[in-house]
C-alpha positions in Angstrom: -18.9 -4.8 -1.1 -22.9 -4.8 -2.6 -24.1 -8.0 -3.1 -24.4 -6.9 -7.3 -20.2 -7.1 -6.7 -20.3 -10.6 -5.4 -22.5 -11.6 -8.3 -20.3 -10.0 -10.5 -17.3 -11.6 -8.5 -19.2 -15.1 -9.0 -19.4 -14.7 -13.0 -15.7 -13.4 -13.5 -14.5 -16.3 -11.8 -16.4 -18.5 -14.1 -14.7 -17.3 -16.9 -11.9 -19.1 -18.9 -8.1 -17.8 -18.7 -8.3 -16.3 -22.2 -11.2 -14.5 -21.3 -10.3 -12.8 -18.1 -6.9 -11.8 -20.1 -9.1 -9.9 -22.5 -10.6 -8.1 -19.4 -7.1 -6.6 -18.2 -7.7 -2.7 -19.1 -6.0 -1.2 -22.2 -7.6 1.7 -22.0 -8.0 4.0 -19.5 -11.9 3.5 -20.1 -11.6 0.3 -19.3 -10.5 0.8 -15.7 -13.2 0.5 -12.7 -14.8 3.0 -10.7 -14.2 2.4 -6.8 -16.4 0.5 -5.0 -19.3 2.5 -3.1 -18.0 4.0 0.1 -19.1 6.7 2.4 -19.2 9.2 5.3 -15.9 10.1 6.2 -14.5 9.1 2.9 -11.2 11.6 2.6 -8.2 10.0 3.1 -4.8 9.3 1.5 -2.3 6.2 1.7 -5.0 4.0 3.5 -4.5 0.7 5.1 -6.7 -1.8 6.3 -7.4 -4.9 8.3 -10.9 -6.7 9.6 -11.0 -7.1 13.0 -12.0 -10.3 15.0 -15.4 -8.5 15.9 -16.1 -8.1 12.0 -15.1 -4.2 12.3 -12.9 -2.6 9.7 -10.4 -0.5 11.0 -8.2 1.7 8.4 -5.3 4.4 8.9 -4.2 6.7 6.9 -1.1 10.0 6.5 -1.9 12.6 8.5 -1.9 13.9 12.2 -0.4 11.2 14.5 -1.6 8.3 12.1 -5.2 9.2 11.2 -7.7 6.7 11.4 -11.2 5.5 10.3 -13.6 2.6 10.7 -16.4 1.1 9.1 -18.9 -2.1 10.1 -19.6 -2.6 6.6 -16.7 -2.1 4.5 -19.3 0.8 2.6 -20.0 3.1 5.5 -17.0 4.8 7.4 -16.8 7.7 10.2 -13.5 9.3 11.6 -11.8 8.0 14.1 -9.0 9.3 16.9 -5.8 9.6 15.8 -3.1 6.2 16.1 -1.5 7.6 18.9 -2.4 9.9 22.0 0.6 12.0 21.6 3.1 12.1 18.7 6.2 10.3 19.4 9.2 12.9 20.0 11.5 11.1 17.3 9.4 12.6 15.1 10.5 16.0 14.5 14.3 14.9 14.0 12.5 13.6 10.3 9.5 16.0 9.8 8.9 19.6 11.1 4.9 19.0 11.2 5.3 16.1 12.9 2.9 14.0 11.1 3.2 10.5 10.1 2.9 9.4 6.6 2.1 5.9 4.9 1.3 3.1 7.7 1.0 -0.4 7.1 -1.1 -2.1 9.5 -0.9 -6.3 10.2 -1.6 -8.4 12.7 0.7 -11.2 14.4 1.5 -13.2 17.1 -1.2 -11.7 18.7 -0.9 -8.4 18.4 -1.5 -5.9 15.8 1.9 -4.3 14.3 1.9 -0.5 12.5 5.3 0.7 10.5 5.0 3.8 9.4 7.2 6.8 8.0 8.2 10.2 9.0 9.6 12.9 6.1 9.2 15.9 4.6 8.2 16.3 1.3 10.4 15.3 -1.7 13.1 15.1 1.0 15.0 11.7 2.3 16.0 12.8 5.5 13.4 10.2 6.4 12.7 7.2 9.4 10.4 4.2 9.5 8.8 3.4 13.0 7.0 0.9 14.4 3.8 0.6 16.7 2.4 -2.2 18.4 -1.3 -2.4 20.0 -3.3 -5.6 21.4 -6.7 -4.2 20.1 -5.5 -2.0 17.0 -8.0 1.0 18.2 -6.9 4.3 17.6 -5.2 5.6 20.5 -3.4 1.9 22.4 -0.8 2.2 19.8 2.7 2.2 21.9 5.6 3.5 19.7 8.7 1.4 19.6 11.0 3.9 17.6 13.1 3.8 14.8 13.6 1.0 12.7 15.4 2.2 9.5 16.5 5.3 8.0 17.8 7.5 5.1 20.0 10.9 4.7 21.0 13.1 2.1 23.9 10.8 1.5 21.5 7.6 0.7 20.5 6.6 -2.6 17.0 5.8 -1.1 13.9 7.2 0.8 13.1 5.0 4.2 9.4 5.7 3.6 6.5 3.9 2.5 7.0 0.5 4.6 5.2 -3.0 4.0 6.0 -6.4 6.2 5.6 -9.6 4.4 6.1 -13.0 6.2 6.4 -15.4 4.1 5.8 -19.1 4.7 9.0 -19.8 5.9 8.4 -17.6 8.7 10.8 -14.9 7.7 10.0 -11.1 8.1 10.8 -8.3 5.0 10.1 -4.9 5.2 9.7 -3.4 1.7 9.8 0.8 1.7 11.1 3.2 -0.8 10.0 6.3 -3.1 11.9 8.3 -6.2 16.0 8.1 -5.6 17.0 4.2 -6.7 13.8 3.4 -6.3 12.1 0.3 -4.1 14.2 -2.0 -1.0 13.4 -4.3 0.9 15.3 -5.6 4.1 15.0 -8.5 6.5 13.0 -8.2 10.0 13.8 -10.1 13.4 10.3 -11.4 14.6 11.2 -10.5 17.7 11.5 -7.4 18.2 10.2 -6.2 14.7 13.4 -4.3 13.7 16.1 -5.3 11.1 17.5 -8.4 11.6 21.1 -8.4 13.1 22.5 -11.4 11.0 21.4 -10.1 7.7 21.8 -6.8 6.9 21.3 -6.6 3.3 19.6 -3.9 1.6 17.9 -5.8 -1.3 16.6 -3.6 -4.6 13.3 -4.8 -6.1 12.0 -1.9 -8.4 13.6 1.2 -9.9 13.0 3.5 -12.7 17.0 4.5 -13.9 16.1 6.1 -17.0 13.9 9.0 -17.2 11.5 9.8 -13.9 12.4 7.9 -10.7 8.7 7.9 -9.6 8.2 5.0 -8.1 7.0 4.0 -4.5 4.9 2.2 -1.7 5.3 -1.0 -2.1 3.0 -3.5 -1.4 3.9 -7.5 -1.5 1.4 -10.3 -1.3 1.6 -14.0 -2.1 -0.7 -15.4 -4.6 -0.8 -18.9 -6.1 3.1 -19.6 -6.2 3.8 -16.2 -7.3 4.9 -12.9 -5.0 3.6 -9.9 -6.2 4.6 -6.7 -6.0 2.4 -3.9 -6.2 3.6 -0.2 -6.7 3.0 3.4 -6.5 4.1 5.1 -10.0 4.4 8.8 -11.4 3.7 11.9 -9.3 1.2 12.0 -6.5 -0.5 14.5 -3.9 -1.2 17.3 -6.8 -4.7 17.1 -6.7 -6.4 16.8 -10.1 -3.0 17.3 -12.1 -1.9 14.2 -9.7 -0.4 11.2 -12.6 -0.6 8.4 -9.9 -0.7 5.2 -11.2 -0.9 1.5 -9.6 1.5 -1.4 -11.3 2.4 -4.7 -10.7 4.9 -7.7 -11.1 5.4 -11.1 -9.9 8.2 -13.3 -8.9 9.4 -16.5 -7.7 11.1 -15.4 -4.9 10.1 -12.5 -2.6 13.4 -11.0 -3.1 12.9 -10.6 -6.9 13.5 -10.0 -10.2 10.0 -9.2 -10.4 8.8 -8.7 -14.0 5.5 -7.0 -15.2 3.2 -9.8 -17.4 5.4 -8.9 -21.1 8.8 -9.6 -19.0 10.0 -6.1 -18.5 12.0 -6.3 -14.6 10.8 -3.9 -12.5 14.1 -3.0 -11.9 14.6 -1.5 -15.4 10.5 0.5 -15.5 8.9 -2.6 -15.9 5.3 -2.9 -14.5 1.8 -4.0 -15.7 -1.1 -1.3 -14.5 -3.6 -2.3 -12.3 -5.0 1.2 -11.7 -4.6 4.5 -14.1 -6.7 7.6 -13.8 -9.9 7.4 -16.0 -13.1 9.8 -15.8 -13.0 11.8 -12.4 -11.0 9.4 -10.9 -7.7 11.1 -10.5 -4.5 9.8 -10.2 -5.1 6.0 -8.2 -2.5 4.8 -5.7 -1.3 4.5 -2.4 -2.4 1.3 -2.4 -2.4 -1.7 0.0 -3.8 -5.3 -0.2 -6.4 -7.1 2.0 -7.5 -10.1 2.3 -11.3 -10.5 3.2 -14.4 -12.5 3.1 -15.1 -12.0 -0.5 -11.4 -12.1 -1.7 -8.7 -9.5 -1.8 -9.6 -6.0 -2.4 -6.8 -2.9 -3.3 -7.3 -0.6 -1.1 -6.3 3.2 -2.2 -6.5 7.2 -2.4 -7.4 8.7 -5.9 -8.6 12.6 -6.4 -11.6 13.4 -7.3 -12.0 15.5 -10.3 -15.7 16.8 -9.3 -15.1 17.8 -6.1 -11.6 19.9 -7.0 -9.6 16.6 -6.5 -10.1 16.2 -2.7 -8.0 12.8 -1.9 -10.7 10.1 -1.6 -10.9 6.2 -0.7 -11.0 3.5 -3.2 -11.4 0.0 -3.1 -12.0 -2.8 -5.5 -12.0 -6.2 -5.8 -9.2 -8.1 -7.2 -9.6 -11.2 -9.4 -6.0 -13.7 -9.9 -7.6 -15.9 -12.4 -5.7 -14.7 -15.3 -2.4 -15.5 -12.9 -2.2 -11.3 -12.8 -4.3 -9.0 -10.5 -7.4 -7.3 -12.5 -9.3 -5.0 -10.4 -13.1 -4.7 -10.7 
C-alpha cells in the first residue's frame, strides 16, 4: 500500500515469534483499520489479481460480475461488468440474474473466474465458470455449470475457491450455512469436476448452534494449507456480525484446526478479522499474493456512512506460523 505500510511491514518481520504472537488481536481494539483505498470504493465479496501490465483488476457480487480496477492498489474507478450479457443458466438459480462471489486466478495462460448464482438464504444454487485471455471486464466467455445444490442437499454450491496445489491437482472449495464448507476435485482440463474422483470432501462446519459459516478461501503457506472463512451473518448493513477466521492443516483436504486445536469441523477457527470501531462486520474475503506480500482482501460496512459495503485490504504477516493482518 503507502510506503509507512512497508516500513511497518519491514519492522514486524523483524520481530521474534513470541512477539508477533502477542500481536494476534484479543480485542476487538486491537484489530486494524483497512488499508487506504479510494474512488469507487463500494463493493462486496471482492477478488483480486495483478496483471502482467502491473494493473489490478478486482470483481465483485453484483450485475453480471461487477468489476473494478486500480494502477495503484489505493486508487480504484468502476469498471464494465464481467460479461456482456448474462449467461441464460442463470435464472434457473437466481430470479435477478446476478452473480454472486467470484474467484478470479490465472493459469495455463488464461485467466479462470468461478462464480455462483442463488437466491438469498436459499440452496437452489450453481457454480459457473469463465475463462478470458486478458481478464478485462467484458472477454469473459461462460462455460456453464460446474456444480450444484437443491433443496434436498445438505449444502449451498456457492462461494467457490480453486487451489492447485504443488502436485498439480485442482480443488474447488465452496459452501455457506447448511453442513457447512466442501471442497471437490477439478479436472485441469476442462475446469469442471473431475470424473475419476467424485468425492464431496467436508472441511468446516458449525453443528451446534448457528451454521454460519462460508466462502472459503485456501492458500499455502510454509508447509501449512490454510483455510480462511466467512463466519456469522452478513449483508445487514451496520447490524451485519461478519467475521474472518482461520485454520491450518497438513493436507489441503483437512482436519484443519484453529491455533488452540479446535477442528473447524466442530466451530473451530482463530479470527483474523472482527468488527471494531466503524468497521462493520469484515469478510468476504480472498487472498493475494503481491509485491509486498499477501494482502486479505474484503467487504466490511461502514458504520459512518449507514453501513454502505466498502473494500478492505490489509497486509498479512505468517511469522507467528498464523496469518495476523495489519
Amino acid at each position: 500500500m503507502r510506503p509507512t505500510t512497508r516500513r511497518k511491514r519491514t519492522a514486524l518481520l523483524a520481530l521474534p515469534t513470541a512477539a508477533l504472537l502477542a500481536l494476534v488481536p484479543t480485542t476487538a481494539s486491537a484489530y486494524p483499520n483497512p488499508g487506504q483505498v479510494t474512488g469507487s470504493v463500494v463493493t462486496h465479496d471482492p477478488t483480486m489479481i495483478r496483471t502482467s501490465s502491473g494493473q489490478y483488476l478486482l470483481y465483485a457480487t453484483g450485475g453480471g460480475i461487477s468489476s473494478k480496477a486500480s494502477s495503484d492498489r489505493t486508487a480504484f474507478s468502476t469498471g464494465a461488468d464481467a460479461f456482456r450479457s448474462r449467461p441464460g443458466w442463470w435464472s434457473r438459480y437466481s430470479s435477478v440474474p446476478e452473480a454472486w462471489a467470484p474467484d478470479i486466478s490465472y493459469h495455463g495462460g488464461k485467466y479462470l473466474m468461478y462464480y455462483s448464482v442463488s437466491k438469498f438464504g436459499e440452496n437452489t444454487s450453481a457454480i459457473g465458470l469463465a475463462g478470458s485471455t486478458t481478464g478485462q471486464p467484458g472477454s469473459w466467455t461462460d462455460y456453464g455449470i460446474v456444480y450444484t445444490s437443491n433443496t434436498s442437499s445438505d449444502y449451498n454450491a456457492i462461494d467457490p475457491n480453486l487451489f492447485v496445489d504443488d502436485d498439480g491437482k485442482w480443488w474447488l472449495s465452496f459452501g455457506s450455512w447448511w453442513t457447512g464448507i466442501k471442497m471437490i476435485r477439478i479436472d485441469p482440463s476442462t475446469g469442471k469436476q473431475l470424473a475419476s474422483d467424485t468425492a464431496r470432501r467436508s472441511l468446516a462446519s458449525r453443528p451446534s448452534g448457528t451454521k454460519a459459516v462460508e466462502a472459503p478461501y485456501i492458500v499455502k503457506r510454509n508447509g501449512y494449507y490454510y483455510l480462511f472463512a466467512s463466519y456469522d451473518t452478513c449483508c445487514a448493513g451496520t447490524s451485519s456480525t461478519y467475521k474472518v477466521k482461520v485454520g491450518r492443516a497438513t493436507s489441503v483436504t483437512g482436519p484443519y484446526r484453529d491455533r488452540n486445536g479446535v477442528s473447524m469441523m466442530n466451530n473451530g477457527g482463530t479470527p483474523v478479522l472482527e468488527s471494531h470501531g466503524s468497521v462493520i462486520g469484515p469478510g468476504g474475503q480472498s487472498i493475494m499474493n503481491d509485491v509486498d506480500g499477501d494482502l486479505i482482501v474484503y467487504h466490511y460496512y461502514d458504520g459512518n456512512d449507514n453501513g454502505t459495503p466498502k473494500l478492505g485490504i490489509n497486509l498479512l504477516n505468517w511469522s507467528s506460523g498464523w496469518p495476523v493482518a495489519y
